[in-house]
C-alpha positions in Angstrom: 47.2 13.9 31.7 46.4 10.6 33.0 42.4 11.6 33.4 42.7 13.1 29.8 44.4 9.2 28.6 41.2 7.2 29.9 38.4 9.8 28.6 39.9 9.8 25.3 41.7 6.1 25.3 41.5 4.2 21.7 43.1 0.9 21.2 46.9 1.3 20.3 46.0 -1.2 17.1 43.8 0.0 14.8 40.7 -2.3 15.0 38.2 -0.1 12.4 41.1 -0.7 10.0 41.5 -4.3 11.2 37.3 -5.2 10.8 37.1 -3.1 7.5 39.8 -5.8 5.6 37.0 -7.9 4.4 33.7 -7.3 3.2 32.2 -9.9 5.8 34.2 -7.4 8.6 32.1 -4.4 7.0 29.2 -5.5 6.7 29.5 -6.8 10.6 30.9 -3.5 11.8 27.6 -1.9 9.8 25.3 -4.6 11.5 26.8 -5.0 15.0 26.3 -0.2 14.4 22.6 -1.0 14.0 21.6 -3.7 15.8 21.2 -1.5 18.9 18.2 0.2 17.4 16.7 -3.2 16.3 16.8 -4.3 20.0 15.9 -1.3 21.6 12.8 -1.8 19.0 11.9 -4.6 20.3 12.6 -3.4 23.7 9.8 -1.0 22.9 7.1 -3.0 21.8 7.6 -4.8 25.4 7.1 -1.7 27.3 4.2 -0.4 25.4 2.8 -3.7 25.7 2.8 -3.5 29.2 1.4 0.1 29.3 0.7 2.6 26.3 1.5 5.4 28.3 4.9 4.3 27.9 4.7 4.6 24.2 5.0 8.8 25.2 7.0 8.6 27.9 9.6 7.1 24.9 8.7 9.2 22.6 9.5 12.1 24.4 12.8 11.0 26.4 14.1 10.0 22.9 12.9 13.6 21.4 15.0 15.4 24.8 17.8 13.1 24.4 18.1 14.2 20.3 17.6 17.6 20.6 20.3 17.5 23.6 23.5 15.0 21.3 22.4 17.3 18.4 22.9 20.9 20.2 26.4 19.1 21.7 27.2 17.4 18.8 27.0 20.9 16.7 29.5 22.5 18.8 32.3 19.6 17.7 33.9 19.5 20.5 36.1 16.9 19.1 35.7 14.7 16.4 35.9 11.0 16.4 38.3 9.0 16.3 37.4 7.6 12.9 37.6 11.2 11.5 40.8 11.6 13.0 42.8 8.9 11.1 40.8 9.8 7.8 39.4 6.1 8.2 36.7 5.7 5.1 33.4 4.4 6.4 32.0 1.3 5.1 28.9 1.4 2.9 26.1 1.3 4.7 26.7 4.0 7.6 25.6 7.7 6.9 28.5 9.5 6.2 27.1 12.8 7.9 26.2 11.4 10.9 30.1 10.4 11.4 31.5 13.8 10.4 29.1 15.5 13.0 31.5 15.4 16.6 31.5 12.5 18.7 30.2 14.3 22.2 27.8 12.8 23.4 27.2 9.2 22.3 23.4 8.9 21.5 23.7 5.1 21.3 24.5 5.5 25.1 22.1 7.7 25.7 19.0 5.8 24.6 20.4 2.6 25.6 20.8 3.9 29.2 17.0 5.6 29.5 15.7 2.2 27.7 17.4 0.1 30.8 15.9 2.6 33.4 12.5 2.2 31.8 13.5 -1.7 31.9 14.2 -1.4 35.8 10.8 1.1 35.9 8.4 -1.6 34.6 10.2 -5.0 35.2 9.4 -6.0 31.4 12.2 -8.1 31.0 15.7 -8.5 33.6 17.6 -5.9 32.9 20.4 -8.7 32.7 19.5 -9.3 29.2 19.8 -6.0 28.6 23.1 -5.4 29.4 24.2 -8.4 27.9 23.3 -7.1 24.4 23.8 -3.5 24.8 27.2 -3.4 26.9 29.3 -5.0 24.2 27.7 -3.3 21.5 28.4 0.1 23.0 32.0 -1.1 23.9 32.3 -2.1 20.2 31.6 1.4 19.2 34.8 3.2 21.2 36.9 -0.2 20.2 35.9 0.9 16.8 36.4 4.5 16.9 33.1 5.9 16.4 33.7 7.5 20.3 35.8 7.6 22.7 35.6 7.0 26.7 34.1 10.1 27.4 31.4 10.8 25.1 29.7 7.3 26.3 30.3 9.2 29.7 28.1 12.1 28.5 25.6 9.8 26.9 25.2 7.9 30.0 24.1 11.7 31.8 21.9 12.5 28.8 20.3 8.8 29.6 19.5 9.9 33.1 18.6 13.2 32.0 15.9 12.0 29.7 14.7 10.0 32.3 14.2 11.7 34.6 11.8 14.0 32.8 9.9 11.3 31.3 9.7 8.4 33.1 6.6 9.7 35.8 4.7 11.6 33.4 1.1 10.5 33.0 -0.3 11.4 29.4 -3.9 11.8 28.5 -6.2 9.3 27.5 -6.7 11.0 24.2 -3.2 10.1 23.5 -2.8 6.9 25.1 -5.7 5.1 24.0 -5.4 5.0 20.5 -1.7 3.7 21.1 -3.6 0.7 23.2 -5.9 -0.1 20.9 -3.3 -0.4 17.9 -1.1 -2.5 20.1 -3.9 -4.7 20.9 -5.2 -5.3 17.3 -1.9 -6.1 16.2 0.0 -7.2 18.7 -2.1 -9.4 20.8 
């Protein structure tokens, strides 16, 4: 019981209620739910400015880590906490991808391949990193769109993915015209 009380802990008050008074407090719970992806664009164009091969090795630990939260995710092995309390989303947030279960959290997922990349190529310290990313995924199980244990799972897809990605050496055919695009107009 006390395992099962951290893995699927929520704040006693509810704080998706709480933000959600206000329009300012919807609009920053939609922001604060996508500003994850704006970073870990930017995060990207670091990488595959140090090295297009990177560009791939991306594309296809994000492709792995998708087809992996979707196959979970379609099983519902429990929905989230949102879902549970009937909370109404917010405009601005797919409604679908909130009904789909909460296991495994894909925000996690990418976030934790994106740092190992990070760590892999010394682009940037992976300090900075976690300094955007930690809160935001902690905001997400404050919130209720997961709970304890699906950033858990997310956190093993992020290894996963990495794992099969990260020493993979693509060909020249594929990695050149990602070079030459980065260098025309990013340079």
């Amino acid at each position: 019981m006390f395992l099962k009380n951290i893995l699927f802990w929520q704040p006693k008050q509810g704080l998706f209620k709480l933000v959600c008074k206000t329009k300012l407090g919807s609009f920053l719970l939609v922001f604060f739910n996508y500003l994850i992806w704006l970073f870990l664009i930017f995060v990207s164009f670091r990488l595959v400015m140090f090295d297009a091969n990177i560009f791939w090795q991306l594309f296809l630990a994000t492709l792995i880590a998708e087809i992996i939260e979707r196959f979970c995710k379609s099983f519902l092995f429990w929905s989230r906490p949102i879902c549970i309390h009937k909370y109404t989303l917010p405009k601005g947030l797919v409604k679908s991808w909130y009904d789909t279960g909460s296991f495994p959290s894909g925000h996690t997922s990418k976030a934790v391949f994106f740092l190992l990349f990070i760590n892999q190529y010394s682009v940037m310290p992976a300090s900075n990193f976690l300094f955007v990313t930690i809160p935001l995924l902690l905001f997400r199980v404050l919130v209720g769109f997961h709970y304890p244990i699906d950033v858990l799972g997310g956190i093993v897809i992020g290894l996963f993915t990495w794992g099969l990605s990260h020493q993979i050496i693509f060909p020249a055919f594929l990695t050149s015209p990602i070079a030459n695009l980065f260098r025309i107009f990013f340079k």
